[in-house]
N, C-alpha and C positions, 0 to 999 in steps of 0.2 A: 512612506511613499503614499501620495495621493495623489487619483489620477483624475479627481473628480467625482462630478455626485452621477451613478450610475454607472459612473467606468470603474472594472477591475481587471489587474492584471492577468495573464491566462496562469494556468495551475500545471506544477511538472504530476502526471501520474506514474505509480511506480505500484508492485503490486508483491503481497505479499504470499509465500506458499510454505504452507506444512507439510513436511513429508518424510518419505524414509526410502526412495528409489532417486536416485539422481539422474538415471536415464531417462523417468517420466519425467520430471521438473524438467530439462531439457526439452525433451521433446513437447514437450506444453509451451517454454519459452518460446521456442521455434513457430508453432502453430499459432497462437494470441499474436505473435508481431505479424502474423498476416491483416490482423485486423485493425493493428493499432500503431500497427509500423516499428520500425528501427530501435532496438533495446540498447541504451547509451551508457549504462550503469547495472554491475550483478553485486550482488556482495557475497561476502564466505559463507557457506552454511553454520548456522548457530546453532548449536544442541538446544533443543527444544521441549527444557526440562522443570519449568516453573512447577506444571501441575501434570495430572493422569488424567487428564479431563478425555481429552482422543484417545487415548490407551484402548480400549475395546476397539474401536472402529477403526483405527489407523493402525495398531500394531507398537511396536519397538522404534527404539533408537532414532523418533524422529528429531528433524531438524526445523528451524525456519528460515527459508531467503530469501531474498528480497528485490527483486528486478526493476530496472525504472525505464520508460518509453524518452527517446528521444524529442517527439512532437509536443510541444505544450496547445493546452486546449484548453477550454473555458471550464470552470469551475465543476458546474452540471452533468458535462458529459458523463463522470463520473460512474452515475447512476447506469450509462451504457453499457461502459466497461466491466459493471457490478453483473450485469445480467449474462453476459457472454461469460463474464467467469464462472456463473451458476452454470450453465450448459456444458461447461471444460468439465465440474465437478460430476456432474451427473455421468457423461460421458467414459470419464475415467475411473467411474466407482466398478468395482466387481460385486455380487452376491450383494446389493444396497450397501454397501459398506464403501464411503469415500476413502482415494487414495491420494488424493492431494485434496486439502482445504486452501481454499482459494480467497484471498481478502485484496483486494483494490484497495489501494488510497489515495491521495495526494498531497502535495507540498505545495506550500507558497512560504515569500519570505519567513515570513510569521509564524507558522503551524505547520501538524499533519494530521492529516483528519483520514481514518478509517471510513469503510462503510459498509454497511449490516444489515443483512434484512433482521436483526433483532432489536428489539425497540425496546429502551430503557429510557428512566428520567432523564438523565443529562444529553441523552443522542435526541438528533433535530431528524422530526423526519422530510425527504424530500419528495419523492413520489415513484410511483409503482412499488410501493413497499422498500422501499431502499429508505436508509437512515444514514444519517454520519453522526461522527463519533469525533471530535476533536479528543486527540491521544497525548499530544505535545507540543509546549512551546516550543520553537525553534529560532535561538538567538545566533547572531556571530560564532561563537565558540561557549554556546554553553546551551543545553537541551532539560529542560524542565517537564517533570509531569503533572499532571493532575491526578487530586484522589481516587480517581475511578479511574485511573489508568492501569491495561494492562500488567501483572508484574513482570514480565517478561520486558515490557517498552521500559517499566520502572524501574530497571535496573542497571539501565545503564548499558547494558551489551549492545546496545545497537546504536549508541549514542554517534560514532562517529562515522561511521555511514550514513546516517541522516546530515551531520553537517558536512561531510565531503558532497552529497547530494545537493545540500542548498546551495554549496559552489557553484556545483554544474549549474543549476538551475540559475543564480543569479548572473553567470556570467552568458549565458541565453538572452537573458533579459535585457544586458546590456547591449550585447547584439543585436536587438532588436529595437535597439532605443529606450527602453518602458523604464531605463534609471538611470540614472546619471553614472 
């Protein structure tokens, strides 16, 4: 799909949460769609068990889910959405210690790109300290990672959520005319 030189498609965002209380992930789902609107996709909670890296500061038996915004928006906003979930985290931590880690991302046909205020080689950064992070390709029926991909994303457990996502999302698109 090309829509021309300077034109891109708008991007579904969807956002991702670490945790291990399911009434705050709720209640966080509920409060963030005040900001960003209408939540059109949840997915199951994944045990959230690759590494102990949150282990001190988050506790046990977390999980990760995954929620996606019904409104598509331009690519950049991103970064908006990256700052308000910082303030969700700060909000929600008890004793400095977070109880949801909060990571935005988005889709389009092609990809899903994270974003982080942690800056590595392969992450682009965009501004006010926000970076992205492209995680995976994202084909018809089949999700590819790259080397520096999460191993959690690397593993495949989240693979069909992401292409039941880019359903959603593609048939948005078509709604909206932007593909045949």
């Amino acid at each position: 799909m090309f829509l021309g030189k300077g034109k891109f498609p708008p991007v579904k965002n969807f956002i991702s949460v670490i945790h291990s209380n399911p009434e705050l992930f709720e209640k966080f789902k509920q409060e963030i769609s005040n900001y960003f609107g209408e939540i059109d996709s949840v997915s199951e909670p994944f045990p959230f068990d690759f590494t102990d890296y949150y282990k001190p500061e988050m506790g046990e038996n977390l999980v990760r889910q995954f929620f996606s915004f019904e409104t598509l928006t331009e690519a950049d906003f991103i970064v908006e959405i990256k700052k308000k979930c910082l303030e969700f985290e700060e909000k929600y931590s008890e004793k400095g210690k977070r109880r949801l880690n909060i990571d935005p991302g988005y889709i389009d046909l092609y990809k899903l790109v994270l974003v982080s205020e942690k800056y590595m080689g392969h992450k682009i950064y965009l501004k006010d300290g926000i970076c992205a992070d492209m995680v995976l390709l994202l084909g018809k029926s089949k999700v590819t990672p790259f080397m520096w991909t999460f191993p959690d994303f690397k593993s495949g457990r989240y693979d069909q959520y992401f292409l039941s996502l880019r359903k959603i999302y593609k048939n948005q698109l078509k709604e909206k005319n932007l593909i045949p």
